[in-house]
C-alpha positions in Angstrom: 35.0 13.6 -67.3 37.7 13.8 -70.0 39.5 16.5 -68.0 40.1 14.1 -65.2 40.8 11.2 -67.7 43.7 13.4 -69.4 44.6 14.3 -65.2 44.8 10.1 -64.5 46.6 9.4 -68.1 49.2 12.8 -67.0 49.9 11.1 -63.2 50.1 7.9 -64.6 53.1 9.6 -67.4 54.6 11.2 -64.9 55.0 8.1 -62.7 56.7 6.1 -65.2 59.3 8.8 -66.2 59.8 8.8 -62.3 60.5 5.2 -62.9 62.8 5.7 -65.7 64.9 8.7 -64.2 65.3 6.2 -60.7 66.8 3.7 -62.7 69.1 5.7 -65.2 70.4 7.2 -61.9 71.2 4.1 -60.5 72.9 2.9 -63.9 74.9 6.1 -63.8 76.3 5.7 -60.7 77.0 1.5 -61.0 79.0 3.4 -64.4 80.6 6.0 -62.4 81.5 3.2 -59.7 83.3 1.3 -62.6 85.0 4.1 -64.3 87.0 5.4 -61.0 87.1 1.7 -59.6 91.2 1.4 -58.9 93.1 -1.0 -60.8 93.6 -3.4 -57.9 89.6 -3.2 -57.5 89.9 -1.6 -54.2 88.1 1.4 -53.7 91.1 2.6 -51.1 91.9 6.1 -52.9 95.8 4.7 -53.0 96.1 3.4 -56.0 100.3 3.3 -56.9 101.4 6.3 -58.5 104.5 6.8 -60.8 107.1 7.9 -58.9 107.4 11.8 -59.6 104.6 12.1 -61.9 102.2 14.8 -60.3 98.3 14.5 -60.1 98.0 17.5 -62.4 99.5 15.5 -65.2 97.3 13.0 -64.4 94.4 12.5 -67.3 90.9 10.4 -66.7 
């Protein structure tokens, strides 16, 4: 009997740190939306550049 209480009590763990990974994924990428959101707030990928400056001196 206790081996299949300590079975129920390890399912029950491992559901909840299912639950807690789901959402920390999903707060990671509302995060990662926010950081590479465009100043304008449009998602186009053609945000204004400074004229001549190349992406590589580009820091994020």
């Amino acid at each position: 009997m206790e081996r299949k209480q300590q079975t129920e009590d390890m399912q029950r763990r491992v559901k909840d740190l299912q639950h807690q990974v789901d959402e920390l994924k999903e707060l990671v990428n509302t995060l990662l939306s926010v950081i590479v959101e465009e100043p304008d707030g449009v998602h186009s990928g053609a945000a204004p550049t400074i004229p001549g400056q190349g992406m590589m001196q580009v820091c994020m």
